[in-house]
C-alpha positions as CSV (number, residue, x, y, z in Angstrom):
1,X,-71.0,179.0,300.2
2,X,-69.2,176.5,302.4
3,X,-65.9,177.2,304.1
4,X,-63.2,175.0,302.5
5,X,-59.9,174.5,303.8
6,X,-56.5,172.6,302.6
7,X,-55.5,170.9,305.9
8,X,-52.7,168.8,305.3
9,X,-49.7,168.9,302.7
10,X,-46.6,166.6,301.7
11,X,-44.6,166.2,299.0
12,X,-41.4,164.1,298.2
13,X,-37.9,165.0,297.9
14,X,-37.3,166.6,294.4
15,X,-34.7,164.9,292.8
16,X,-33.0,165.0,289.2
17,X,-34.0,161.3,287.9
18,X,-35.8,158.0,289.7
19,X,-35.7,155.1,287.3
20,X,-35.2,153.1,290.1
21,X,-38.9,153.5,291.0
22,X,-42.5,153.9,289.3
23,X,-44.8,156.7,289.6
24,X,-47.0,154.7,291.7
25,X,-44.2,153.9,294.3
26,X,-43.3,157.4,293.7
27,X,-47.0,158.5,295.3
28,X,-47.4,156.1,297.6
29,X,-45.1,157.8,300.2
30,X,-46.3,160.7,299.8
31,X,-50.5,159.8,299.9
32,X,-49.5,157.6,303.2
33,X,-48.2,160.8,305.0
34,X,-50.6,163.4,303.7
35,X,-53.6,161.0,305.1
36,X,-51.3,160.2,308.2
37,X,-51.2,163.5,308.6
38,X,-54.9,164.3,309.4
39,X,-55.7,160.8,310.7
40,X,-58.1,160.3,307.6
41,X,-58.1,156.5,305.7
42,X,-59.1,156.5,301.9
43,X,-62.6,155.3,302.7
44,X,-62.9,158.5,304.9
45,X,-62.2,160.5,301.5
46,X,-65.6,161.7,299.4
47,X,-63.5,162.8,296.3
48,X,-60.4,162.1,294.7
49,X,-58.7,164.2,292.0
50,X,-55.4,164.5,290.3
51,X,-53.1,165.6,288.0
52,X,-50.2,165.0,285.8
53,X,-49.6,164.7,282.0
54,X,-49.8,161.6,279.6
55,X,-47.2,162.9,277.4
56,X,-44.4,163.2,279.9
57,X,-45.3,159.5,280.8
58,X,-45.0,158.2,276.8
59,X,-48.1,156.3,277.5
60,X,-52.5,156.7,277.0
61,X,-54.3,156.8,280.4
62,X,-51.1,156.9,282.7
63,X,-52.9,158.3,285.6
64,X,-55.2,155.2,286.1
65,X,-51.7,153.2,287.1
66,X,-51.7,155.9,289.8
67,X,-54.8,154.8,291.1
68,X,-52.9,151.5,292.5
69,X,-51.5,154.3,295.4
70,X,-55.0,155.5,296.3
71,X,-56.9,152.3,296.1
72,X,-59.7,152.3,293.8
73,X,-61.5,149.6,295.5
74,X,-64.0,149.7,297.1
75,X,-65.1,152.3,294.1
76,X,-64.1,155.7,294.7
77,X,-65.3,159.2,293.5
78,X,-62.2,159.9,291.5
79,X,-61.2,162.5,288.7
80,X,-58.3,163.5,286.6
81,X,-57.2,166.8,284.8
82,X,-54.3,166.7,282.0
83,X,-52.2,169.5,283.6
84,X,-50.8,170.6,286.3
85,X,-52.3,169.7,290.0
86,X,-53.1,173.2,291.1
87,X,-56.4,172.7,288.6
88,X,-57.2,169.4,290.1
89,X,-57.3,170.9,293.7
90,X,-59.8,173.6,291.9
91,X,-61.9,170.8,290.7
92,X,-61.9,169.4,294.4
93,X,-62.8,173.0,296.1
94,X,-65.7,173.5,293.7
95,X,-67.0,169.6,295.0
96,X,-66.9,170.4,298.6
97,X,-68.2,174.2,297.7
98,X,-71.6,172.4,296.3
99,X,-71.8,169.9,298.7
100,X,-71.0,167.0,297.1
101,X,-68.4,165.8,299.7
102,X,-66.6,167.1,302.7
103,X,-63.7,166.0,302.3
104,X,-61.1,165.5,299.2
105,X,-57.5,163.9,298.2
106,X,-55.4,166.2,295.6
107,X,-52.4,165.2,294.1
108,X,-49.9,165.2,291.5
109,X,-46.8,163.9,289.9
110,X,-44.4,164.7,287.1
111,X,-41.4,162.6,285.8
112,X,-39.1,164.6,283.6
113,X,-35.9,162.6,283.6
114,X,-36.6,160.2,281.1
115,X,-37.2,162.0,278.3
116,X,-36.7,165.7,276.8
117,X,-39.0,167.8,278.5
118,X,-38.1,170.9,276.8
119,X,-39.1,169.2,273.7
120,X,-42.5,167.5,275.5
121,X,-43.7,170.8,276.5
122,X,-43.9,171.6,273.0
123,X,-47.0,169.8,272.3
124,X,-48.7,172.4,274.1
125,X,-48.1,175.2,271.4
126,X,-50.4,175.3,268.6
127,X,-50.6,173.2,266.2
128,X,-50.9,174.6,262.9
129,X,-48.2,177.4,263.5
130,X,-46.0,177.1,266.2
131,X,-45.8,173.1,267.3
132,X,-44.0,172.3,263.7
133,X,-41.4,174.5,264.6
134,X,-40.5,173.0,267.5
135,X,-39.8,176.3,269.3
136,X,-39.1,174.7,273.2
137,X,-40.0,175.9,276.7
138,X,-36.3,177.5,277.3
139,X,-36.4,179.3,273.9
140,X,-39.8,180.6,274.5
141,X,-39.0,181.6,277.5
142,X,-36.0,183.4,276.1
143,X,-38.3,185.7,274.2
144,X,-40.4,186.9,277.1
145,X,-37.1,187.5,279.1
146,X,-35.9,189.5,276.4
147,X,-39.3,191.7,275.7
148,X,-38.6,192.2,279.5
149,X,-35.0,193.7,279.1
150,X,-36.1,195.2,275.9
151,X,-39.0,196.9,277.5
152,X,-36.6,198.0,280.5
153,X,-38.5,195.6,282.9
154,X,-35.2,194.3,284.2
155,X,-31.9,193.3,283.6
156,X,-29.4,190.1,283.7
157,X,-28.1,191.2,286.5
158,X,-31.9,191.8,288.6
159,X,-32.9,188.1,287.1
160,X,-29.2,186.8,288.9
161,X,-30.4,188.4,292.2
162,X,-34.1,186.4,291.5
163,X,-32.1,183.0,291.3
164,X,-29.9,183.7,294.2
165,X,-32.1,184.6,296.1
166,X,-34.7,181.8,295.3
167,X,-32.1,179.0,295.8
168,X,-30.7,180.8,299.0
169,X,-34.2,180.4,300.4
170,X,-34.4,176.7,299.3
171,X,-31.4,176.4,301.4
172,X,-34.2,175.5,304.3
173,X,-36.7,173.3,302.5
174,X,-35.3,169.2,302.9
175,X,-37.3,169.0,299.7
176,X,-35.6,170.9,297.4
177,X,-33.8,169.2,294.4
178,X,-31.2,172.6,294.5
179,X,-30.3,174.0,297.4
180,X,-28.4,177.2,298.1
181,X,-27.0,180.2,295.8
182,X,-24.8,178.8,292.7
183,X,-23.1,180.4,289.4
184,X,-25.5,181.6,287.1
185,X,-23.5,179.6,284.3
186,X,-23.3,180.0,280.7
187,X,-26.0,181.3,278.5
188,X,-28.5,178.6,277.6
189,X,-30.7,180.6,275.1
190,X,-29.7,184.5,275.5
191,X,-30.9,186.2,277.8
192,X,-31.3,183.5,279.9
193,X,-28.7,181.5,281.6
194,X,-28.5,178.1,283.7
195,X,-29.1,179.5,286.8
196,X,-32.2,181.3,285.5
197,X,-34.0,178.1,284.1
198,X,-35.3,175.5,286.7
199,X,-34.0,172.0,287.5
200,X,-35.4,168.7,285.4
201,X,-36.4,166.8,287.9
202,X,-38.9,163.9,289.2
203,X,-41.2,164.8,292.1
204,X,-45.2,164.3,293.7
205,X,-47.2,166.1,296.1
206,X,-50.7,165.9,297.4
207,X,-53.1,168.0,299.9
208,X,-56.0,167.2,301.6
209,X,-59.4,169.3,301.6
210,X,-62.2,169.7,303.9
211,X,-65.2,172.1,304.9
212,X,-66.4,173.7,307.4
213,X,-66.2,171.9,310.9
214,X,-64.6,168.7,309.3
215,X,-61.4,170.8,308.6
216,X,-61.7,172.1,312.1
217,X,-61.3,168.7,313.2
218,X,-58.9,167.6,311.1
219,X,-56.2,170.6,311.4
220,X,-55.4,172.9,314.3
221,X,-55.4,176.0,312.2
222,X,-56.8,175.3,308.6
223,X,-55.6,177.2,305.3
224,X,-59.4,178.7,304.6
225,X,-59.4,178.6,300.7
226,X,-61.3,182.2,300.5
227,X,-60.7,182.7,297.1
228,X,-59.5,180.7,293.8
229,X,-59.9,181.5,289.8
230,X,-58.1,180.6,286.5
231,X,-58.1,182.4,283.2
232,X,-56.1,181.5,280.3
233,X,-54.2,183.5,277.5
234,X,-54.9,183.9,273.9
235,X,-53.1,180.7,272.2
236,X,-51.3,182.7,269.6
237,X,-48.2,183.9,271.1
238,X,-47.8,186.8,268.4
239,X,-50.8,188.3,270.0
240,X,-49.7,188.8,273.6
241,X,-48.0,191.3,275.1
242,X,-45.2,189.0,276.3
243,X,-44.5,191.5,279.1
244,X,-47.5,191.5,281.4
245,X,-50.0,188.6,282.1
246,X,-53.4,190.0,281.8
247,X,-54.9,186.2,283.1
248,X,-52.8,186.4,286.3
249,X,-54.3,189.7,287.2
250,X,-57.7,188.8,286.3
251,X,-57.5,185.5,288.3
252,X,-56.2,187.7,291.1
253,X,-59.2,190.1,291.4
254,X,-61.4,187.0,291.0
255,X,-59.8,185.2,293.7
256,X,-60.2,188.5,295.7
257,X,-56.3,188.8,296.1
258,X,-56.9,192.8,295.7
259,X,-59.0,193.2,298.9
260,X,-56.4,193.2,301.4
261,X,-52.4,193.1,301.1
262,X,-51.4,189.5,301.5
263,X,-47.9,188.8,303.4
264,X,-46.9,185.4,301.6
265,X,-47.0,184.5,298.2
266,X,-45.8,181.2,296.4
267,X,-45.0,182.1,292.7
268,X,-45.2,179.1,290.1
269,X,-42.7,180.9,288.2
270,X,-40.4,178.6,286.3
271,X,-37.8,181.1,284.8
272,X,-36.4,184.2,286.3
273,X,-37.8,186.6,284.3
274,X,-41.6,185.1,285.1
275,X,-41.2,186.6,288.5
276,X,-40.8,189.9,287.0
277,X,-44.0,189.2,285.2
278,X,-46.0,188.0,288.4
279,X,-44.7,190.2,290.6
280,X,-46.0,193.6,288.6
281,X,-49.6,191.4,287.7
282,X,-50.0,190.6,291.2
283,X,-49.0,193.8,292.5
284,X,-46.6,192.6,295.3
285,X,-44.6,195.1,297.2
286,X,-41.1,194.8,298.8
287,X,-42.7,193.4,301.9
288,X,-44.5,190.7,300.7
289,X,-42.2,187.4,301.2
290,X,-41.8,185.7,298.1
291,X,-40.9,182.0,297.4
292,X,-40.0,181.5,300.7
293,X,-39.5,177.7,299.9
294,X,-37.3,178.6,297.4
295,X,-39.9,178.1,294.2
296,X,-39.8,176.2,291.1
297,X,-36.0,177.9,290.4
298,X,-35.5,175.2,293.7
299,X,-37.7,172.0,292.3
300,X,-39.9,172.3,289.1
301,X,-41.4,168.5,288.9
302,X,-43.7,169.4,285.9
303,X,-47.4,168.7,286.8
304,X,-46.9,168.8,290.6
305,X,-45.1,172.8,290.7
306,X,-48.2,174.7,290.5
307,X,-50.0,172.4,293.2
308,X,-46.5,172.7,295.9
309,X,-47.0,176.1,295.4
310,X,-50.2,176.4,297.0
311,X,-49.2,173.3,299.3
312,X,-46.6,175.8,299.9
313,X,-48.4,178.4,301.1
314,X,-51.0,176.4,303.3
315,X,-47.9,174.8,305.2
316,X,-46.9,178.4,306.0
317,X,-50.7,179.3,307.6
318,X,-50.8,175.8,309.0
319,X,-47.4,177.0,311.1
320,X,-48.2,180.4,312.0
321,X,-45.7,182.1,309.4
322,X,-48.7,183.6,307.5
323,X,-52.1,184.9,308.0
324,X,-53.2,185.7,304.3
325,X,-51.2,183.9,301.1
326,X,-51.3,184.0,297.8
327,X,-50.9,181.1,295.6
328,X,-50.6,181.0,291.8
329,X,-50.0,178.4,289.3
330,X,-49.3,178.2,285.4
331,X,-49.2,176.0,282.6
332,X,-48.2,176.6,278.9
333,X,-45.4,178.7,277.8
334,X,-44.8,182.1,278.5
335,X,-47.3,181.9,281.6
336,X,-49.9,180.9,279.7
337,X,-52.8,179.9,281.7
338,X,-52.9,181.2,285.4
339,X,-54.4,180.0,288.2
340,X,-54.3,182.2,291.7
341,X,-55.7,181.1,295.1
342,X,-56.0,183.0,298.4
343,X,-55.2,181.1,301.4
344,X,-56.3,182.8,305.4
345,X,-55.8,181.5,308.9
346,X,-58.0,182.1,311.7
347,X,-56.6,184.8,314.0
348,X,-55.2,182.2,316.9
349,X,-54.7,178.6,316.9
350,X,-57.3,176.2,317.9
């Protein structure tokens, strides 16, 4: 197998609504300084993926606007996935792993702030049983955090200290739509309160792959990909143990995550009480720095989370501030379908 490596990363400021602008002049900043960043052009890219979500845009086939930002012409290889980015950047390691290309454009984008998202997300839930109720993402979310407390995972109090400490971290990271430690506020579906819930907010981010030699070239110390995998769930969420996620922890050993302690690790974890979840799946002890960037508690621009996360922890092996990361990614309520990725540096810097 080929050596893949994310070598560059941006993303825009996260903010709470952006009518002003389009998603396509929303990207183009963003794909200008990720490319900028390695020196590459879009001819100089073999594939091109993406992700976002038709449904938070209101319209069919959304994402071929996008393609305005790349520049589809002359014709490029180019792919979509209807969910987060994280998945997209999966399809893209898998090209460059067979060969197909050796290099590969990832990104992402998620508008929230013109509609209800809460009540978007619930076309995920199934149809026959669920989706007519209209449960939403907070209320679901409510019930896991409560199976937590219930189950003596944690408390209101532990989930406080998540949030605090999430947004405290943010306080560093110019990108963050909430920056710094704030009131938990009042309860917005028991047990969870404002401060536990993330920010609706509009947002984009992108990464750059490349194999072997070619990311050599292209980054003075690469984020080698050494391990990614993604497993999902049963639909039915009267069948899951609300308190654990199975899918995280198989994804994990897939991803080889198990092999050796990792010191970073970038949680896609939405609510407060999904980091409890995470942390005991992932089996991530006190010394292991989490969120550093301050998390989706700090910026949750659906569709785009899951990839910052792992644009997250590249940017901290790109700098030196981590050798071995971990990455993960969800989608769907109640952590749902999990994706976890492994990132390395080489020893010293080129």
């Amino acid at each position: 197998m080929r050596d893949v490596a994310i070598v560059a990363f941006s993303q825009t400021d996260h903010v709470r609504g952006s009518e002003e602008i389009s998603e396509v002049e929303m990207l183009m900043p963003v794909l200008h300084d990720v490319l900028g960043r390695t020196g590459l052009r879009t001819g100089d890219i073999g594939f091109t993926c993406s992700g976002s979500s038709d449904y938070l845009a209101g319209r069919a086939f959304s994402f071929t606007m996008a393609l305005d930002g790349v520049g589809a012409w002359p014709p490029i290889a180019e792919s979509h996935v209807e969910t987060d980015g994280a998945w997209a950047l999966y399809e893209a390691w898998v090209e460059l792993l067979t060969g197909e290309a050796d290099t590969a454009l990832v990104y992402a984008w998620g508008k929230s702030s013109p509609g209800s998202v809460r009540d978007v997300l619930t076309r995920q839930l199934d149809p026959y049983y669920l989706a007519p109720l209209w449960p939403d993402s907070v209320a679901l979310a409510a019930l896991q955090a409560q199976a937590l407390v219930d189950a003596g995972e944690t408390d209101e109090p532990a989930l406080a200290a998540i949030a605090a400490r999430s947004r405290t971290d943010a306080a560093d990271n110019p990108h963050a739509q909430l920056r710094g430690a704030r009131a938990q506020g009042d309860y917005v579906v028991r047990p969870l309160r404002t401060g536990d819930c993330p920010p609706v907010g509009d947002g984009a981010a992108a990464v750059v792959l490349a194999a072997g030699d070619r990311a050599r070239e292209l980054c003075d110390r690469p984020a080698w990909i050494r391990g990614m995998d993604h497993r999902i769930e049963p639909h039915s969420l009267g069948v899951r143990d609300l308190t654990d996620s199975p899918s995280t922890r198989l994804a994990a050993e897939g991803a080889g995550a198990f092999e050796r302690p990792v010191d970073t690790a970038e949680l896609h974890a939405p609510f407060t009480s999904q980091e409890v979840v995470l942390r005991k799946a992932l089996r991530l002890g006190g010394s292991v720095r989490i969120n550093a960037s301050g998390g989706a508690l700090a910026a949750n621009p659906v569709m785009a989370a899951g990839l910052i996360r792992i644009g997250e922890a590249a940017a901290a092996v790109h700098r030196g501030a981590s050798d071995r990361a971990l990455a993960h990614a969800t989608s769907g309520p109640c952590l749902q379908q999990n994706l976890v990725a492994v990132l390395e540096g080489e020893p010293h810097a080129r």
